[in-house]
C-alpha positions as CSV (number, residue, x, y, z in Angstrom):
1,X,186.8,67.7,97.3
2,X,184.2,69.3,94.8
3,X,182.9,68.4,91.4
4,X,179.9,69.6,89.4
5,X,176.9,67.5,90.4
6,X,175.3,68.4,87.1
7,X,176.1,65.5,84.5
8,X,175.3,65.2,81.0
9,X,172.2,62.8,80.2
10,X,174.7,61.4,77.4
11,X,177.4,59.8,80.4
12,X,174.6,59.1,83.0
13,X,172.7,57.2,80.6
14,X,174.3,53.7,81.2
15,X,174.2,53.8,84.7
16,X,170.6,54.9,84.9
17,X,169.6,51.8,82.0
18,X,171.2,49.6,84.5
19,X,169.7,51.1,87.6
20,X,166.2,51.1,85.8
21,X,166.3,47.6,85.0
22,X,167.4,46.9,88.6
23,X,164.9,48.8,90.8
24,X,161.8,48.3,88.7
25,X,159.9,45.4,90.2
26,X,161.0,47.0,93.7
27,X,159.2,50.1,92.1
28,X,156.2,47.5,91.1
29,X,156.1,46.2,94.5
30,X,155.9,49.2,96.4
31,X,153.2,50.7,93.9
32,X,151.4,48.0,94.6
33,X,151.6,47.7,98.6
34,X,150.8,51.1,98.8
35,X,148.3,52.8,95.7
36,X,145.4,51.4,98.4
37,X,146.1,53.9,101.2
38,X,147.1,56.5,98.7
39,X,143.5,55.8,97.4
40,X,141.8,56.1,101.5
41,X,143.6,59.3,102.2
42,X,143.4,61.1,98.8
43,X,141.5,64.2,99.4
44,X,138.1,65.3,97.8
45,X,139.8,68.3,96.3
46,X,143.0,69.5,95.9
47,X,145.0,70.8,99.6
48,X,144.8,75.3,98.7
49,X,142.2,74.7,95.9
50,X,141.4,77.7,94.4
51,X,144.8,79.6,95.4
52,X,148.1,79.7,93.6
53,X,149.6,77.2,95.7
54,X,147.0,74.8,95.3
55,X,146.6,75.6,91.2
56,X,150.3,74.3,91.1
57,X,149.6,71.4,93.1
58,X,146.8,69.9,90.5
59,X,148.8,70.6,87.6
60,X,151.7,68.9,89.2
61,X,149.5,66.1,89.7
62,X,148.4,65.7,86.4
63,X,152.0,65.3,85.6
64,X,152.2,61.6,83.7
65,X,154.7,60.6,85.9
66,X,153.5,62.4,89.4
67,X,151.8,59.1,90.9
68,X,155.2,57.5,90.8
69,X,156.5,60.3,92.6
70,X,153.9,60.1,95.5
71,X,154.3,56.7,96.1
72,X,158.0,57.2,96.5
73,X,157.2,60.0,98.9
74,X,154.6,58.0,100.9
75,X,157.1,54.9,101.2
76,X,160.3,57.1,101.9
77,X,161.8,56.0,98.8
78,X,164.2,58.8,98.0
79,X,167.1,56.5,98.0
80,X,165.0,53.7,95.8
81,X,164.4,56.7,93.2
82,X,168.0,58.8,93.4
83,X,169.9,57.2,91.2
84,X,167.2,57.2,88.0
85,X,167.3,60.7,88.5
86,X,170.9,61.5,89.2
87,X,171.7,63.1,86.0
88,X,169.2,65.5,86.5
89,X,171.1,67.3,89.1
90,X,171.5,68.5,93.0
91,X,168.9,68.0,95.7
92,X,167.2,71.0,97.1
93,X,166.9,70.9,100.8
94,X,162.9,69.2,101.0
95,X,164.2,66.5,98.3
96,X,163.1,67.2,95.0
97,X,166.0,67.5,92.6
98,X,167.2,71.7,91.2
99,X,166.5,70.4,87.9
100,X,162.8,69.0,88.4
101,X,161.9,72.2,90.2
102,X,163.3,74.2,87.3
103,X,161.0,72.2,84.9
104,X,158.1,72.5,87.0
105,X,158.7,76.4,86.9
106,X,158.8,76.2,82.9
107,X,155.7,74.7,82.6
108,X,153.9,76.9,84.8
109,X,155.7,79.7,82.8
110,X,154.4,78.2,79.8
111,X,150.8,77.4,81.3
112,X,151.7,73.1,81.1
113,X,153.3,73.4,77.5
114,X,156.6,71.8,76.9
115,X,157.9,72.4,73.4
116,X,161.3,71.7,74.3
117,X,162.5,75.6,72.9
118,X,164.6,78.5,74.0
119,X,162.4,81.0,73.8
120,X,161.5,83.5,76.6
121,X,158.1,81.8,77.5
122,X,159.7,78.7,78.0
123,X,163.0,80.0,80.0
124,X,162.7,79.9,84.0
125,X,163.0,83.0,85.5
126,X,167.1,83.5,86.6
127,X,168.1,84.2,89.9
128,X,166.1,82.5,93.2
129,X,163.3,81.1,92.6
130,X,160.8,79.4,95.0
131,X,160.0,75.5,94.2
132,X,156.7,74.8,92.9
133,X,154.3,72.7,94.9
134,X,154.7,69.2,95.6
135,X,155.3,66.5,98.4
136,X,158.6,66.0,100.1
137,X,160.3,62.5,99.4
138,X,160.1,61.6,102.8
139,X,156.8,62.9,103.9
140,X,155.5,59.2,104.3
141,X,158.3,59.3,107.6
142,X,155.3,61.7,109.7
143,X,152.2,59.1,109.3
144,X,154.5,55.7,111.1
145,X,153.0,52.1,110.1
146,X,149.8,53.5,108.3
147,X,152.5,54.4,105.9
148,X,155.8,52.7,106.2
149,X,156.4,49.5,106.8
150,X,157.9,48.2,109.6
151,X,161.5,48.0,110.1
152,X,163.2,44.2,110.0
153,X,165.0,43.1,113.6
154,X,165.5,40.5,116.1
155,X,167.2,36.9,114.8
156,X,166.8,37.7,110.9
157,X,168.5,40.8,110.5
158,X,171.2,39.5,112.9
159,X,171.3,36.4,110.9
160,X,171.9,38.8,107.6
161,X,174.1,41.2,109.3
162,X,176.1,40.0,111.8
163,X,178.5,37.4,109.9
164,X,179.5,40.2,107.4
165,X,180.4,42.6,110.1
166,X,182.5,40.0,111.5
167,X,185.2,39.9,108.9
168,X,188.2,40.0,110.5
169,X,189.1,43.1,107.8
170,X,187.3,45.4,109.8
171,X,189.3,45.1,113.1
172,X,187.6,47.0,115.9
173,X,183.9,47.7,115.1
174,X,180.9,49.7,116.1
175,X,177.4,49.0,113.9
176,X,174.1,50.5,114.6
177,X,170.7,50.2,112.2
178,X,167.4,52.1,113.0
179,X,164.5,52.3,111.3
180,X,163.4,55.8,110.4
181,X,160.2,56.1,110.8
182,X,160.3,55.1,114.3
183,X,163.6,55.8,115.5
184,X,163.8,52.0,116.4
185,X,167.2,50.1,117.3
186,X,166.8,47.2,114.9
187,X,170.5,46.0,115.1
188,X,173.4,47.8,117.7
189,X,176.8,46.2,117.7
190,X,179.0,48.1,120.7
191,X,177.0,51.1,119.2
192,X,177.6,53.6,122.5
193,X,181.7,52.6,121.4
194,X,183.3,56.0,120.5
195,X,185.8,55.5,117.4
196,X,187.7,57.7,114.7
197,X,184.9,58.8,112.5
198,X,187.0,60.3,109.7
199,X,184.9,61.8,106.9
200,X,181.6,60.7,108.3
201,X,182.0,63.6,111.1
202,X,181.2,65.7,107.9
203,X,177.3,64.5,108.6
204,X,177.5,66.3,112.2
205,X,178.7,69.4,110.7
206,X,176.5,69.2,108.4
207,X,173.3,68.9,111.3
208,X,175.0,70.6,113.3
209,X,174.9,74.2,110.8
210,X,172.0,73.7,109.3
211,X,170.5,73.4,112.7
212,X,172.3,76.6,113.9
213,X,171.7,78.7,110.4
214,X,168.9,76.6,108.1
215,X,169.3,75.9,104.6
216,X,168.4,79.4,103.0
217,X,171.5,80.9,104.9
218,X,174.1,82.4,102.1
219,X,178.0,83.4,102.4
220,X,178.6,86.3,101.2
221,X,182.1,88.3,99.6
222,X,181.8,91.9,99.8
223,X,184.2,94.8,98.7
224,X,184.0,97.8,100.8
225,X,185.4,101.4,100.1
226,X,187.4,103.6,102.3
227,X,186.7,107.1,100.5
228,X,189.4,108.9,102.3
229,X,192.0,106.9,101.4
230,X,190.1,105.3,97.9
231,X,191.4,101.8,99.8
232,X,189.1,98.8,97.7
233,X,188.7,96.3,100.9
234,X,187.9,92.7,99.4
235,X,186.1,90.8,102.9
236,X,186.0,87.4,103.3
237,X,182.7,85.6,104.2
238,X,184.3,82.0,104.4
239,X,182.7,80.7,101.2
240,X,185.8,78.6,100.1
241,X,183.4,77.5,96.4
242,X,183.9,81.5,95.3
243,X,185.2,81.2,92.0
244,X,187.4,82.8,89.6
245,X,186.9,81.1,86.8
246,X,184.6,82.2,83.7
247,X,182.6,79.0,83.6
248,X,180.4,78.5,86.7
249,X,178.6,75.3,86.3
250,X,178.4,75.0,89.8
251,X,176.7,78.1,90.2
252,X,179.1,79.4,93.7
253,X,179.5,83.1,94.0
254,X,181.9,84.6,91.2
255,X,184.9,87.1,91.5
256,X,184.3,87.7,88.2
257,X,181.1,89.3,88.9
258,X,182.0,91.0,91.8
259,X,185.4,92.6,90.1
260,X,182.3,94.0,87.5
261,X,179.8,95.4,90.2
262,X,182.8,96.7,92.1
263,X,184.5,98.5,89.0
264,X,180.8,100.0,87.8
265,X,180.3,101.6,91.5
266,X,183.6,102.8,91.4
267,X,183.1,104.5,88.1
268,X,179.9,106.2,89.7
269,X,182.2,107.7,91.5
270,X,184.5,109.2,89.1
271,X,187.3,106.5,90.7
272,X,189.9,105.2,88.4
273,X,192.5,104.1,90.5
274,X,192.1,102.2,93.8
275,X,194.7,100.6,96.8
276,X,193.6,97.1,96.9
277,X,193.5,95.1,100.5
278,X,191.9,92.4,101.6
279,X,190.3,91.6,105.0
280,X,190.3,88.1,106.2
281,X,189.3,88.9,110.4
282,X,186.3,86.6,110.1
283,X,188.6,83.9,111.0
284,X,190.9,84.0,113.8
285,X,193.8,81.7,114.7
286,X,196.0,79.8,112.2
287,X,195.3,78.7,109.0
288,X,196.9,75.3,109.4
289,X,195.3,72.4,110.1
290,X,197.0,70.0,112.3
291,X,196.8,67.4,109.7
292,X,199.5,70.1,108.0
293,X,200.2,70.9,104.7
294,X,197.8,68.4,102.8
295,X,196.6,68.4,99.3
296,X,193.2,67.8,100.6
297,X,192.6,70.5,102.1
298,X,193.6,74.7,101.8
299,X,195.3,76.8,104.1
300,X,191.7,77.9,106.6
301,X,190.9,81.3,105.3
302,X,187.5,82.9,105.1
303,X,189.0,84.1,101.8
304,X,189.8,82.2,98.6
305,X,188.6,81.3,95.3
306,X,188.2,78.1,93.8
307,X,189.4,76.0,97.0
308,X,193.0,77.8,96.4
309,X,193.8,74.8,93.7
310,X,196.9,75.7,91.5
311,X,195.3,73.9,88.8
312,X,191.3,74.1,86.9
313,X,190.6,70.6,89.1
314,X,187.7,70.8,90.8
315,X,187.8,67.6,92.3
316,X,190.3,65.2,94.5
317,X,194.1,66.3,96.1
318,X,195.6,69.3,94.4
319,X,198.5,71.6,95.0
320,X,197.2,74.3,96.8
321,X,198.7,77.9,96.6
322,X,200.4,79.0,99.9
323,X,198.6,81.9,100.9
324,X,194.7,81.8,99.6
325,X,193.8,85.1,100.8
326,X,196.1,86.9,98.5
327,X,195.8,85.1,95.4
328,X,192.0,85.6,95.5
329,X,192.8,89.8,95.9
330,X,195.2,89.0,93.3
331,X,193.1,87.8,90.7
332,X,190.2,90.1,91.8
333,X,193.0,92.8,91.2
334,X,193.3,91.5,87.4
335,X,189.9,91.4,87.1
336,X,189.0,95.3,88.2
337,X,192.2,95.8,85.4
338,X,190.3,94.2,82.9
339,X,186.7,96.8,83.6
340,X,189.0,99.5,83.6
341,X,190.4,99.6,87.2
342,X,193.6,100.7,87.7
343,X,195.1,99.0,91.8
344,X,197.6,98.6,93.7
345,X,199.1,95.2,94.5
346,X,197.1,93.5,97.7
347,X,197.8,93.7,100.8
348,X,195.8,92.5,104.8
349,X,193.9,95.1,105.9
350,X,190.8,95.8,107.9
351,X,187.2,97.1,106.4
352,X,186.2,99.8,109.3
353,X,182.9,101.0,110.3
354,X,183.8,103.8,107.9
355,X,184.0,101.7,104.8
356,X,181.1,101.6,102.4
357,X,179.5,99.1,100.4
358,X,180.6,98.6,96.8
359,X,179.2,95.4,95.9
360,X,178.7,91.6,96.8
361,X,178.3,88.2,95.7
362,X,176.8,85.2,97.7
363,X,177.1,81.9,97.6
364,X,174.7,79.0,97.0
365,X,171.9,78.3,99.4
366,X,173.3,76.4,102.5
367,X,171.4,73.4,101.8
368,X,173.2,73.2,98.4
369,X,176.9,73.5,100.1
370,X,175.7,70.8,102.5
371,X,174.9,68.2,100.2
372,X,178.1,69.2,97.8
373,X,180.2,68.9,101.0
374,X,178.7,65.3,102.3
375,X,178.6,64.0,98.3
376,X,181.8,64.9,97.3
377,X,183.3,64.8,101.0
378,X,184.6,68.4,100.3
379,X,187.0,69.0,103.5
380,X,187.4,72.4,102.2
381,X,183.7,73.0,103.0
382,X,183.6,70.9,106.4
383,X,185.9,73.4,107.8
384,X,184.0,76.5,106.7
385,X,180.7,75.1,107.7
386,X,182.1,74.3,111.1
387,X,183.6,77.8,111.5
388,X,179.9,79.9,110.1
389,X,178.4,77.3,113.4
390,X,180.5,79.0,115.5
391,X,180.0,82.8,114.0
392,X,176.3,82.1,113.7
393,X,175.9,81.3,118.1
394,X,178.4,84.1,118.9
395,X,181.9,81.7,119.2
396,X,185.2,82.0,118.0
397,X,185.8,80.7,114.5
398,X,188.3,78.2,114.9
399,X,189.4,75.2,115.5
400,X,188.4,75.2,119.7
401,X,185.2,77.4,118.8
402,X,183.8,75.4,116.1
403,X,184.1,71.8,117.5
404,X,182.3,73.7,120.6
405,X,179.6,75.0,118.3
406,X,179.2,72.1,116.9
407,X,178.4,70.0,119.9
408,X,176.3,72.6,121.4
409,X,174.3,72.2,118.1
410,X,174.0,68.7,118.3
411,X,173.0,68.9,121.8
412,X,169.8,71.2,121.3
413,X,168.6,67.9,119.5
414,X,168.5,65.4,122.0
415,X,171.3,62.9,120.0
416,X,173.6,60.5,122.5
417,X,176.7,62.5,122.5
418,X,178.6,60.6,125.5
419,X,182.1,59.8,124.3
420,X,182.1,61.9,121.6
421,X,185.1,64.4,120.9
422,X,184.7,67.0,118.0
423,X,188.4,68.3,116.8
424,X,187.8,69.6,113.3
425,X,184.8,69.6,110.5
426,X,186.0,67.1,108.1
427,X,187.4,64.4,110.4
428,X,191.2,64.9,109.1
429,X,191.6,65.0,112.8
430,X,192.2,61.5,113.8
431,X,191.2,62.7,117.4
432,X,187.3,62.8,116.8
433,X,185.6,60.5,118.6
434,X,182.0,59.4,117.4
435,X,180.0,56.6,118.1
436,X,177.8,55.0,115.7
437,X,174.9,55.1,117.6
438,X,175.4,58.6,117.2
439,X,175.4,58.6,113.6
440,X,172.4,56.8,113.3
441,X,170.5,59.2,115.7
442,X,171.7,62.4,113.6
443,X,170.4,60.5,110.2
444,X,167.3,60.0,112.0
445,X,166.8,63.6,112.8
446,X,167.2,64.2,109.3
447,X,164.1,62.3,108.2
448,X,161.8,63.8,110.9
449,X,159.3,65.6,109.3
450,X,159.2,68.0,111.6
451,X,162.6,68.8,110.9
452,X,162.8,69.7,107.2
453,X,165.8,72.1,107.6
454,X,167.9,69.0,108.1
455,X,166.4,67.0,104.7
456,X,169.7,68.5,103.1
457,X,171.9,65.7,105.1
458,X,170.1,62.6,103.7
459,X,169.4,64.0,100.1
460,X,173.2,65.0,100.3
461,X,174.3,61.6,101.2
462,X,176.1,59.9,97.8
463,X,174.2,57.1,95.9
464,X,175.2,54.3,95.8
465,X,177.2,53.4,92.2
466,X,176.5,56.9,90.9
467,X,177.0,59.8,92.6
468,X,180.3,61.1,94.4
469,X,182.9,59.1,96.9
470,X,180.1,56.1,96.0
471,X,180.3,56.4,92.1
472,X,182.9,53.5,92.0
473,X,181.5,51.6,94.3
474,X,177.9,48.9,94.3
475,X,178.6,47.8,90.9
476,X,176.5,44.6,91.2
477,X,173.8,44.5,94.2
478,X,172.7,47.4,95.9
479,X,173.4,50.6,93.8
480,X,171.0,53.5,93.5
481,X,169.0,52.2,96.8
482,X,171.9,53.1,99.5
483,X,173.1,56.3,100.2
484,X,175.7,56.9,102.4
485,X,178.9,58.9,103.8
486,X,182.1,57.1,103.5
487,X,185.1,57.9,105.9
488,X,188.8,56.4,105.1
489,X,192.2,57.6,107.1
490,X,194.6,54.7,107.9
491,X,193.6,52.2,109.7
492,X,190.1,53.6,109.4
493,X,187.0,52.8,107.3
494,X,183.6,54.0,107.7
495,X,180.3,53.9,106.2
496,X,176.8,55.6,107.7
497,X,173.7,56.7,105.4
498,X,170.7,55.2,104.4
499,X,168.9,51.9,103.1
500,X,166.2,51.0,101.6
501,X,165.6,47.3,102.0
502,X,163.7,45.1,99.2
503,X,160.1,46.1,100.8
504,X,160.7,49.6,100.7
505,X,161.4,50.4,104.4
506,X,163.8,52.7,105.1
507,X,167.4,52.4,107.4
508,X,169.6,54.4,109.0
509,X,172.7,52.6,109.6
510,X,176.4,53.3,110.5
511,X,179.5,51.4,110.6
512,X,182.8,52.4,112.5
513,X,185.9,50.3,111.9
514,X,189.1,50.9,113.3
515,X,192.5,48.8,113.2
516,X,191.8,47.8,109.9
517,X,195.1,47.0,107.6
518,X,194.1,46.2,104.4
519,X,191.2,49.5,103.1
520,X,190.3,47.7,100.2
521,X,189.0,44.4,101.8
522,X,187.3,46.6,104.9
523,X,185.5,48.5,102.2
524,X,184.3,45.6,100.3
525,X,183.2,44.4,103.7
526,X,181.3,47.2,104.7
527,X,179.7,47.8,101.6
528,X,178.8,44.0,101.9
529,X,177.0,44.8,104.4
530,X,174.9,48.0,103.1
531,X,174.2,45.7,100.0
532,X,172.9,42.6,102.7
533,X,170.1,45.4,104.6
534,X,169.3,46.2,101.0
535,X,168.4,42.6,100.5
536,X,166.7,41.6,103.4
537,X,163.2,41.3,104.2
538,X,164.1,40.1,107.6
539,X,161.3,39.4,109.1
């Protein structure tokens, strides 16, 4: 399920009083603990002085509020810090937030200046752009205890923990917590047992293809031309957030636009009228899941637009038109009408070798579908995701091929995969099998610093009481400082993400429950439990 991450300031602004008020003398605290070593290791001049790079990095330092920033990064405190900033947009795949790069690129535009106008010097370039200079949010992960803090365990954190996870509303369970920085077992609770994951498989898709593609990887709709024949082919690339709509806030590829760069090729060519087909070969197999027919999730088809919903929803269950594929060539049809493109109605076809380009449209980068999927838990997504794993190592792209792809994936990294069974991307499938160990060793990768392809996964994760399937949820206690991925079919509840606890050390942790009967009190007990690691300075 998808909604725009972008938010206006006006309906965030409760949420991030309340968090403000909340996380401030955590913010105090961890200033305090740590301005000392910032202080030892600040260097005598500025990393790339006298280049571009490093120009940007000593005006981003002067930046009133850039010292706060650092000592966030140097303690790993991009949970402490999400949910202050959670109006200002999605994560970019090192951690900084879309819209604090696209400041950082208007200043620099306007050499520091910041008049708050419309005008062309103070307007960020369009398109791609790269991010200015500054630290990732979890850089303080690569320098261990000199600085993070050690991670709680033994009879403390048991003491904390272990009562809540006994509630008999969580029926069969599996529990792990490491800390991050170290990859450390702090708490395990049966954590090798494998149980139904549900959505928080999403997080090994998500590792899994940014692993096998890295988060600058596009998906890309193209229409091709058969000259001979004047056939229009519309291709699918498996981007399921192609749109059709005339307002974009998400920014996903548009039909719109590509109906318009199609139309102005063809009139380059003195074409008027067109047969319209539609090729949709990237995906073999069928299009069912074997959930069924489910409003959560579309037919599987590399080509649709707006997640096939028969309404403007962008969020949540929706009726789903039958047959994706031809309802996006449908409305691309329309559209060509509308720039003065006369075609036929669609039909399945084939683009051949002979077929030339027209025109194309691409999607978001992969880091930005990764962390819309795992926020929003968009099953739509999982799938797709799972099935470019598969293309991207040469396997089929379905259901077989991409749970393969996926595991092979996960195996290059070194994660426990004993007893785990991969059926599908979005864990409709009640057969997946994962264990929570698991989990925790596939958030762990995520924070490596040598792994910053993955950062995606953890900066995707929803926060706590205001982002995504966690926007309803931490009222009181611990919202804005966890971040996690929530998983509910009947009978199972699920919750793995990240902690940080009251002195800013941060926690992987995952919790599998299976047999539960009543979802509401197994939730409240689980999230009892993120808010208790939050809490504790277990010592």
């Amino acid at each position: 399920m998808v909604v725009p991450e972008l938010r206006p300031w006006r309906a965030a602004r409760p949420h991030v009083a309340r968090f403000a008020g909340a996380v401030r003398p955590r913010l105090a605290r961890t200033a305090a603990a740590v301005r000392p070593r910032l202080a030892r290791l600040r260097p005598s001049r500025p990393a790339g002085a006298g280049t571009a790079t490093g120009s940007r990095i000593t005006r981003l330092a002067a930046w009133p509020g850039a010292w706060r920033f650092t000592v966030v990064a140097a303690t790993a405190g991009t949970v402490l810090a999400a949910g202050a900033v959670t109006a200002a947009g999605p994560w970019d795949s090192t951690g900084q937030r879309t819209a604090e790069q696209d400041r950082a690129v208007a200043l620099e535009a306007t050499r520091g200046t910041d008049h708050g106008g419309r005008g062309n010097a103070g307007t960020p370039p369009r398109g791609p752009r790269t991010a200015p200079s500054a630290p990732s949010v979890l850089t303080g992960l690569g320098g261990g205890a000199t600085t993070v803090k050690s991670a709680p365990g033994g009879k403390a954190l048991t003491g904390a923990l272990a009562p809540l996870l006994k509630s008999p509303a969580l029926g069969d369970l599996s529990a792990s917590v490491v800390d991050v920085s170290t990859g450390r077992s702090v708490y395990g609770d049966d954590t090798g047992d494998a149980l139904t994951p549900a959505s928080t498989t999403k997080i090994a898709t998500a590792v899994a293809v940014l692993t096998a593609l890295g988060p600058d990887h596009r998906l890309t709709t193209r229409a091709t031309f058969e000259p001979d024949t004047k056939e229009v082919i519309l291709v699918g690339g498996g981007d399921p957030t192609l749109t059709a709509r005339e307002k974009n806030p998400t920014g996903s590829a548009s039909l719109r636009d590509l109906a318009g760069r199609t139309a102005a090729a063809l009139a380059e060519r003195g074409v008027r009228e067109v047969t319209l087909s539609y090729d949709t070969t990237l995906y073999p197999g069928g299009q069912r899941h074997p959930i069924g027919v489910n409003p959560n999730l579309a037919a599987l088809t590399p080509l649709m637009a707006d997640e096939a919903r028969r309404d403007d929803s962008a969020a949540g269950p929706a009726d789903r038109v039958a047959d994706p594929a031809a309802d996006a060539a449908r409305k691309f049809g329309a559209l060509l009408k509308e720039y003065g493109i006369k075609a036929t109605p669609p039909g399945p076809s084939k683009s051949t070798t002979r077929a030339g380009a027209l025109a194309a449209v691409s999607s978001p980068p992969l880091a930005t579908l990764v962390e819309r999927m795992l926020t929003h838990s968009d099953n739509d997504l999982a799938e797709a995701l799972a099935r470019q794993t598969a293309i991207a190592t040469g396997g089929r792209a379905d259901f077989a091929g991409a749970s393969a792809a996926v595991r092979a994936q996960l195996q290059k990294l070194g994660v426990p995969l004993k007893g785990a069974v991969f059926k599908d991307g979005s864990g409709l499938d009640r057969g997946n099998r994962l264990t929570a160990g698991l989990l925790t060793a596939l958030l762990v990768k995520s924070g490596d610093p040598a792994r910053p392809e993955l950062r995606p996964v953890l900066t995707g994760l929803p926060v706590a009481g205001f982002t995504g399937t966690l926007a309803g949820r931490y009222a009181d206690g611990a919202a804005g400082v966890v971040r996690a991925k929530t998983g509910t079919l009947t009978g199972v509840n699920a919750l793995a993400g990240t902690v940080v606890d009251r002195e800013g050390r941060l926690l992987a942790f995952a919790f599998l429950a299976t047999g539960t009967t009543d979802p509401t009190a197994a939730q409240a007990a689980l999230d009892k439990a993120a808010t208790a690691l939050a809490a504790c300075g277990c010592r």
